[in-house]
GUNU-345730 format. One record per residue (C-alpha): residue in one letter; y negated, z negated, x negated. Coordinates in steps of 0.001 Angstrom, whole numbers, plus 524288, in hexadecimal, padded with zeros to 5 digits. Example, Ala and Ser with C-alpha at 12.3 -4.5 7.8 and 13.67 -1.06 7.14 Angstrom:
residues 2
A811947E1887CFF4S804247E41C7CA9A
***
This chain:
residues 516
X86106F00D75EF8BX8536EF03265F116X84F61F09DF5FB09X84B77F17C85FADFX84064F198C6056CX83BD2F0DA460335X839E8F11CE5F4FAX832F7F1FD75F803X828F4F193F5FFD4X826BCF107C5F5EFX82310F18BB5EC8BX81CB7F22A15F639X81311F192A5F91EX81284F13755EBE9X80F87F20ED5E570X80763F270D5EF65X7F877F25BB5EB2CX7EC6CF2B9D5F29DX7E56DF33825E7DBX7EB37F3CD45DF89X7F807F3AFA5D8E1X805B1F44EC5D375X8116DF43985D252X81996F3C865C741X8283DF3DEB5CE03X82E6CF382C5D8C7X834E6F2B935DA49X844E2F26475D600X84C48F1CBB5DD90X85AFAF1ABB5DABAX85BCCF26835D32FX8565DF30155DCDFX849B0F37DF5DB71X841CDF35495E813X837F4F419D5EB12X8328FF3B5A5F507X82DC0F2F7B5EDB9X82478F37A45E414X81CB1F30D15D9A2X80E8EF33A65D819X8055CF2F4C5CF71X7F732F2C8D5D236X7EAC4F313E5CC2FX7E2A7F275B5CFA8X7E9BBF1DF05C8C1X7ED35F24345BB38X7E008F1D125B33BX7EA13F11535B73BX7EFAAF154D5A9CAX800F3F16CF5A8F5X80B1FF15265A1E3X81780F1FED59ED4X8231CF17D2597D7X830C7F1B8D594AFX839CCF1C38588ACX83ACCF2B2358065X83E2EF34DA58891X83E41F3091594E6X83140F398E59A6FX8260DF32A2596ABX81D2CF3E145908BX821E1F46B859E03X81E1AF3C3F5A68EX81104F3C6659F9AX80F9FF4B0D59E62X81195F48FC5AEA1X8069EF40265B14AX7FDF1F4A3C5A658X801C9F54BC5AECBX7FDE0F4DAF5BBEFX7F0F9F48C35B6AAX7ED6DF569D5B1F6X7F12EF5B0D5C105X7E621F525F5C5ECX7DCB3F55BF5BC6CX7DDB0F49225B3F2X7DCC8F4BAD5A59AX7E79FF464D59BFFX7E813F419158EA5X7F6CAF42165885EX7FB4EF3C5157CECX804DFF454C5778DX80C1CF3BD256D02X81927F443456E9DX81458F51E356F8BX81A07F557057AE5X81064F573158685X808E6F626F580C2X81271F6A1A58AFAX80977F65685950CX8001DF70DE59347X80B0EF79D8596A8X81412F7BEF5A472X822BBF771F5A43FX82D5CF7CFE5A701X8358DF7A975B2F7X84620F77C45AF77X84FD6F72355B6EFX84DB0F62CD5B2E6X8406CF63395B8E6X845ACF6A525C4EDX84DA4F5FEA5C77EX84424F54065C5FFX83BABF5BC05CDDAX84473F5F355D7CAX84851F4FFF5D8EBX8397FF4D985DD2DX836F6F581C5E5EEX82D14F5D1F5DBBAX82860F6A735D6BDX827EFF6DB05C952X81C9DF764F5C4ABX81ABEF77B05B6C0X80C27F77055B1A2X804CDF76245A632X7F989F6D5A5A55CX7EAC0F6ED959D6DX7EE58F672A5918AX7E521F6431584ECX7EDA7F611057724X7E5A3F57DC56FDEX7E7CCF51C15627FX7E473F4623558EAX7E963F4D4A54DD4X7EA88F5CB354A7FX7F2A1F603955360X7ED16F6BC255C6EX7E5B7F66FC5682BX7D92DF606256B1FX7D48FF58A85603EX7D2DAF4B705628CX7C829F44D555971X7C24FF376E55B07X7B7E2F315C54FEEX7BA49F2443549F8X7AD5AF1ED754FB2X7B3AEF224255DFEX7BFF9F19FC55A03X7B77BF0F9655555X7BB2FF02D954BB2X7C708EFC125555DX7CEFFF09CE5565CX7CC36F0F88549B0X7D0DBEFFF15427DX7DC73F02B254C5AX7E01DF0EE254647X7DFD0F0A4C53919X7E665EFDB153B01X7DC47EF4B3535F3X7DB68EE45B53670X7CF53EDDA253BB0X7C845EDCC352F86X7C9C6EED6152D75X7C7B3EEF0453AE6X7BAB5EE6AF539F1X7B750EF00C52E70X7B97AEFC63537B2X7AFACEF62A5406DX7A431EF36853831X7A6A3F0289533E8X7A4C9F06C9542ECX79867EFCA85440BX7912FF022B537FBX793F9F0FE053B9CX78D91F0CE6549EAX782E7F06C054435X77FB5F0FB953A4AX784D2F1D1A5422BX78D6BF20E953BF5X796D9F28E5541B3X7A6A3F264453F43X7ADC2F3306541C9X7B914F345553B14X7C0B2F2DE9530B3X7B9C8F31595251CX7AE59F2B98529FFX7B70EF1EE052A1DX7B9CFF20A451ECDX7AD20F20E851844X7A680F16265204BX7B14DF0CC3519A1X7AEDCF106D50D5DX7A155F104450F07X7A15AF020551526X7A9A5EFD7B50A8EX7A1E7F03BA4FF03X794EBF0709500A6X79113F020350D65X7996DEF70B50CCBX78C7BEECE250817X781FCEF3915127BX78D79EF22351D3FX7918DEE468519ACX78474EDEE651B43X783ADEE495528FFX7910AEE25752D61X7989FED90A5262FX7A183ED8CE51A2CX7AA18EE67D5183CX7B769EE4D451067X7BB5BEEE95507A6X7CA03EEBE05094AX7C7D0EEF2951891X7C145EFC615146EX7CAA4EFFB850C5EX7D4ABEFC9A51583X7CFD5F03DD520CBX7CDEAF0F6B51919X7DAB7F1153514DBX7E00CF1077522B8X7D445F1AFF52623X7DACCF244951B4FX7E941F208352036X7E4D1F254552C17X7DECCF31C652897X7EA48F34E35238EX7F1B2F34255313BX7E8ADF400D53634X7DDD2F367553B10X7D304F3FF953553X7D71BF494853FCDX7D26EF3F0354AD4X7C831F3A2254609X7BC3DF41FC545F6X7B253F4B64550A1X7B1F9F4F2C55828X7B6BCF43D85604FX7BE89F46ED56CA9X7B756F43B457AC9X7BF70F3FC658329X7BA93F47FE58DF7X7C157F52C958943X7CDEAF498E59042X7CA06F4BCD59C7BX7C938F5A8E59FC1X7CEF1F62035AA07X7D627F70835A8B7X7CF38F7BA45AD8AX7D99CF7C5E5B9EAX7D797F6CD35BCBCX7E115F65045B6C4X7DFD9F5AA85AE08X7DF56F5E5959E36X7EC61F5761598C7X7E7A4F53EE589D8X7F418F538057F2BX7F04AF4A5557540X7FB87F505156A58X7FD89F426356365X80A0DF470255BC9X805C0F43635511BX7FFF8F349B55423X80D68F2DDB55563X80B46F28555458AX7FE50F25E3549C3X7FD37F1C88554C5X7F041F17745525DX7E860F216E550D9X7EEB3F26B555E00X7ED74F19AD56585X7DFFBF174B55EBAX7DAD2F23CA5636CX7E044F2373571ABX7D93DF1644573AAX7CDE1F1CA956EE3X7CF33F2736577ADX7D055F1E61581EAX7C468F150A57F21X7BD03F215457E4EX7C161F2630589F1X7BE41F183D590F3X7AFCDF18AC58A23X7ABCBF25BA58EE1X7B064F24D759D74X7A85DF1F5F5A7DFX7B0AAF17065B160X7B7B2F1E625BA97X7BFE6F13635C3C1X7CD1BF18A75C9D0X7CB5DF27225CC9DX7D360F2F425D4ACX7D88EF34B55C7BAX7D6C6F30215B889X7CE10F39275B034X7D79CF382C5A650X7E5ADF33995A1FFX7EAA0F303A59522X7FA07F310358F36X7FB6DF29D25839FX809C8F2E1C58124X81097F2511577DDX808B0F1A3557C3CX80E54F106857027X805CDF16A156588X7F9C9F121056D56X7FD25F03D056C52X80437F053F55EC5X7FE10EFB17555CFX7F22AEF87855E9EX7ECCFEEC0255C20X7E9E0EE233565EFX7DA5CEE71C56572X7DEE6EF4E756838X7E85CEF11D57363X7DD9EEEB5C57BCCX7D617EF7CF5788BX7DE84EFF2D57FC7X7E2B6EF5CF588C8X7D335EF4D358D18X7D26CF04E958E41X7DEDFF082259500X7D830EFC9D59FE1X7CAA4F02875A0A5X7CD11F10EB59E9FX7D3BFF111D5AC19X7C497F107B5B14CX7C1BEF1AC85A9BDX7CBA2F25705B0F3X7D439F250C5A522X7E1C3F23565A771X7EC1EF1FB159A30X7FC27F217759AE0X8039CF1B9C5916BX81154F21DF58D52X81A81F1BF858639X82845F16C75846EX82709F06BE58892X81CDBF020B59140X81E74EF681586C2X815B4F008157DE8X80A94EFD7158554X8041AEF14F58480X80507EE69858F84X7F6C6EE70459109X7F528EF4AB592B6X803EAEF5F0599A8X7FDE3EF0215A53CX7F001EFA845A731X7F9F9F06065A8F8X7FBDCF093B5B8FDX8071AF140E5B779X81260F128B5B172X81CCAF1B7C5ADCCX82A53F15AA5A953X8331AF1EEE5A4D2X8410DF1A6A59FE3X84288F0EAE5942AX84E30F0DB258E12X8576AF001058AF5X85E65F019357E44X85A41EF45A57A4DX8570BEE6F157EFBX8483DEE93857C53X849A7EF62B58440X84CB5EED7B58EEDX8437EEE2B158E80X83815EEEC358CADX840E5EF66A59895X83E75EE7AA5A14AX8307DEE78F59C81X82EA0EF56A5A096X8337DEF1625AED7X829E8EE7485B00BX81EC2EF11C5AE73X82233EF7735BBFFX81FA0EF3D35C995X82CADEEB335CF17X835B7EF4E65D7EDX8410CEF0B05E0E4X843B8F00C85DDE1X8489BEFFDE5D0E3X84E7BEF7D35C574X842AAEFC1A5BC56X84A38EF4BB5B166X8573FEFE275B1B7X84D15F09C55B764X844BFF0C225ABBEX852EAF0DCE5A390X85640F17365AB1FX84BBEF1F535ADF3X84F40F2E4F5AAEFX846A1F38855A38FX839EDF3CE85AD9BX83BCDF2EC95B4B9X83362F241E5B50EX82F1DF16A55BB65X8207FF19165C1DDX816F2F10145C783X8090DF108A5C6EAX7FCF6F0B075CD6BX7F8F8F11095DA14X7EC05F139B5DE9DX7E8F1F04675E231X7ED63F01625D543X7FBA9EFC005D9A8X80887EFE4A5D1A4X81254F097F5D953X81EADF05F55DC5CX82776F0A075D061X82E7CF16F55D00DX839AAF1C8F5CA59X835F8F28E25C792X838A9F376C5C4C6X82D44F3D555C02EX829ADF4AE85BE45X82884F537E5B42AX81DF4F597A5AC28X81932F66C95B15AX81600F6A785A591X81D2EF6D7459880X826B1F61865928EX82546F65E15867FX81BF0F692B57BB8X811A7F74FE57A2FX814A3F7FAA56E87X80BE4F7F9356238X8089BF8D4C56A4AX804DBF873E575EAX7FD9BF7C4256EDEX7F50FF8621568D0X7F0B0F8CF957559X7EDB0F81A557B52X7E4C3F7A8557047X7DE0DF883B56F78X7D9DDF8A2457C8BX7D487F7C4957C37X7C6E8F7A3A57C3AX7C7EAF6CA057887X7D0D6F6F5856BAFX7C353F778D5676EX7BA42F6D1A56BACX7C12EF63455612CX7C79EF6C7755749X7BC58F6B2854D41X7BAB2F603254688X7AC79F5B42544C1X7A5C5F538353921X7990FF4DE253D6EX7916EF44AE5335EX797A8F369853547X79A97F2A5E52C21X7A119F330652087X79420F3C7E51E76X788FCF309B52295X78F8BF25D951A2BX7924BF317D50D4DX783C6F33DA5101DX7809FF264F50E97X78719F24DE502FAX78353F31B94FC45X772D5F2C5E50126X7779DF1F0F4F8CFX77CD4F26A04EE0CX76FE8F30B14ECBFX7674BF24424EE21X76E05F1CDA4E42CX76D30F28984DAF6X75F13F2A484DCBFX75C09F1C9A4D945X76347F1C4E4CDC4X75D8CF28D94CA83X74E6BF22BE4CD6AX75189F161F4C59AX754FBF1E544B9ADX748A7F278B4BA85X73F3BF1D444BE0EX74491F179C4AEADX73D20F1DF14A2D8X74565F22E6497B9X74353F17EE48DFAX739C7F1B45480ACX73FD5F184E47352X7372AF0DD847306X73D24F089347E04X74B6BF0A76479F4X746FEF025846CA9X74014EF8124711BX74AD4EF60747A53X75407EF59A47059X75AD6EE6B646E56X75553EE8C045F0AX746B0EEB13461A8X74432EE20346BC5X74796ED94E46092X73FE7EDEC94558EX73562EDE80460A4X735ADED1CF464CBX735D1ECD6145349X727E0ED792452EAX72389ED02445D20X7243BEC39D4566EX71EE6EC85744C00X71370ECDA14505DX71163EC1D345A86X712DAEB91444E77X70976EC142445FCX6FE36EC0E145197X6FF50EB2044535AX6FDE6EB15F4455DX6F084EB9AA445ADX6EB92EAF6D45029X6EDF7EA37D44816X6F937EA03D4520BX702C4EA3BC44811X7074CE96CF44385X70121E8A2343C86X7046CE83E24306BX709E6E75F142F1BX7082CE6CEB422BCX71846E6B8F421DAX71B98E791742638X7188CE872642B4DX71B91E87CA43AD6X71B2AE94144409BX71AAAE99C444EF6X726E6EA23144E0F
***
């Protein structure tokens, strides 16, 4: 049996880090809940990036709403992807009962319920803060990802970014999409060709549809100004703390791309406008992406090492991102390996794959003579967990069984009431509530058109005018009939003339020749 002191000291000095740090729960060795073996968790290291994994119901979204609550504590803001609905309850205090008493009372640990400052943002219509982005700040690779296109569309996409550069022309929103495809495969089509290569109609027409399919899944809401800055991220409550941002995603779960497409734009926007920042003491800001799968649903190879290249760099940045899901297997390999914490919560074995991703799973965490992490992570209970993390050098802790504590603030949901006071004392929800429509590709490219339409008009009005009514004399002598009684007249009369000069023929002693 392992032994006990031994094992305290071990993760004493494994979890003890010089700058500042809280508290995540306390160590588990044979069953028993060890307050003297606490588990911290360190600032400094958090733009490391993590990882929170566990089958349903096992505590994932608490463990998350933990860290939230932490960051906020130490004046980090936080950006939380609500796919479930159910941290909203953050922005309110919970309530002390007799569960939490006991886990609390295990670790030697006070309970005080708080509420936290807390922002409810939204993609959709949902109340909050509305999030807007134009298509120009997507740009061709994320916009082709949304729709789903081949090479040959996505090619298409491109050359409609290019010309709009060139010609500045701005692409807000999805109308003005729209229009630049049919105006590249109608009217522009010949003046673009000859600039940038040969345009196919079938691709237009292909891409447009998908643009109208996904108009119809509430993408007009998104797309548009004005466009969020991501600034408004990283503010701080009037008493200190951290602002804790709800991104309310309900509704995104039957639409994974324009959810995954988005939060990579977020984050390459986030990585352009930063100036480097190195390992602070603390990360400017921290990023859940609940229900991690969506992000990687579909993604194409391209996309992967997208994301794979931000999550490396935007640790320089001061950004820190947290995946949560249910399988570390969720996550690729390639970005599996950039993520310092890690938070295993329980998998279960029904089948033989459970087991061989339950092995896999093990192999992801730090070897122990402490545990069996195979049989462990089976039998993990609800609020328990398998930490390690980076420390301050950048070395794995050793790994710890632990009970972790619970969210201070409310494990459940806000009331439609207490959504409403919250989105109207926001200043931010005013900032973004109205929706702006600033001349862009729709109104310059109609303009054009209408400009080709007048001009063309004009000159087929001027080529008309500049044309004299023709005389009845005219009209006759253009007629099929008189040009031919003209042309016999003129015979005639040439024949009569010749005649009067002595040209008009000669006589022969066998016969009479004559000129006609």
């Amino acid at each position: 049996m392992p032994d006990k002191t031994d094992f305290i000291q071990t993760i004493n000095n494994g979890y003890h880090f010089k700058g500042e740090s809280f508290t995540l729960g306390a160590a588990v060795l044979n069953g028993e809940v060890l307050s003297e073996a606490p588990v911290h968790l360190s600032l400094k290291t958090m733009n490391r990036h993590g990882l929170i994994a566990g089958a349903t119901g096992t505590g994932k979204t608490k463990t998350l709403q933990v860290i939230a609550e932490g960051l906020s504590d130490a004046s980090v803001p936080v950006l939380l992807m609500d796919i479930k609905g159910d941290l909203s309850g953050i922005a309110q205090e919970g309530i002390l009962n007799d569960k939490i008493k006991e886990r609390y009372g295990k670790m030697a640990l006070e309970y005080v319920p708080k509420s936290f400052p807390a922002e409810l943002m939204s993609l959709s219509e949902e109340k909050g803060v509305r999030l807007r982005a134009t298509v120009s700040e997507f740009g061709p690779i994320l916009i082709s990802k949304i729709l789903g296109l081949n090479d040959t569309q996505q090619g298409l996409v491109a050359v409609i970014f290019k010309y709009c550069d060139d010609e500045k022309i701005p692409l807000v929103d999805l109308k003005d999409f729209i229009k630049m495809l049919q105006y590249i495969g109608n009217e522009g089509r010949a003046g673009i060709e000859k600039q940038y290569g040969k345009i196919s109609t079938t691709s237009t027409g292909t891409i447009l549809r998908k643009v109208i399919e996904l108009q119809q899944q509430g993408a007009d809401v998104f797309f548009g100004e004005p466009s969020f800055e991501v600034d408004d991220l990283m503010r701080i409550s009037d008493d200190g703390g951290g602002m804790i941002n709800i991104l309310r995603v309900t509704d995104m779960q039957n639409r994974p791309k324009l959810f995954s497409t988005f939060m990579l734009q977020l984050l390459a926007e986030l990585y352009a406008i930063l100036p480097e920042a190195g390992d602070l003491d603390k990360p400017k800001l921290v990023l859940f992406i609940d229900e991690a799968h969506l992000v990687f649903q579909e993604a194409t190879d391209a996309l992967l090492q997208q994301i794979e290249t931000v999550v490396k760099l935007i640790r320089s940045k001061g950004v820190g991102i947290f995946f949560c899901t249910q399988n570390p297997q969720d996550i690729p390999a390639a970005v599996l390996s950039q993520l310092g914490l890690k938070v295993q919560h329980a998998l279960r074995a029904f089948t033989a794959a459970d087991r061989k991703t339950i092995k896999q799973a093990a192999e992801n965490y730090p070897e122990t003579s402490y545990y069996q992490v195979n049989q462990l992570i089976t039998e993990l209970g609800i609020g328990e967990a398998l930490i390690t993390m980076l420390n301050e050098k950048g070395i794995p802790t050793p790994l710890a069984h632990t009970l972790l504590t619970s969210p201070r603030s409310r494990m459940d949901v806000l009331t439609e009431a207490e959504i409403s006071a919250l989105t109207t004392q926001s200043k931010l929800v005013k900032k973004y509530e109205q929706t702006i429509d600033n001349v862009s590709a729709y109104e310059i490219v109609s303009g054009k058109l209408e400009e080709a339409e007048k001009r063309s008009a004009e000159q087929a009005a001027g080529k008309t005018s500049s044309k004299p009514e023709p005389s009845a004399l005219e009209r006759i002598l253009n007629n099929p009939a008189a040009r031919q009684v003209q042309r016999t007249a003129a015979s005639i009369i040439t024949r009569s003339l010749l005649g009067a000069l002595g040209l008009g023929g000669r006589r022969s002693s066998k016969k009479k020749t004559s000129w006609f």
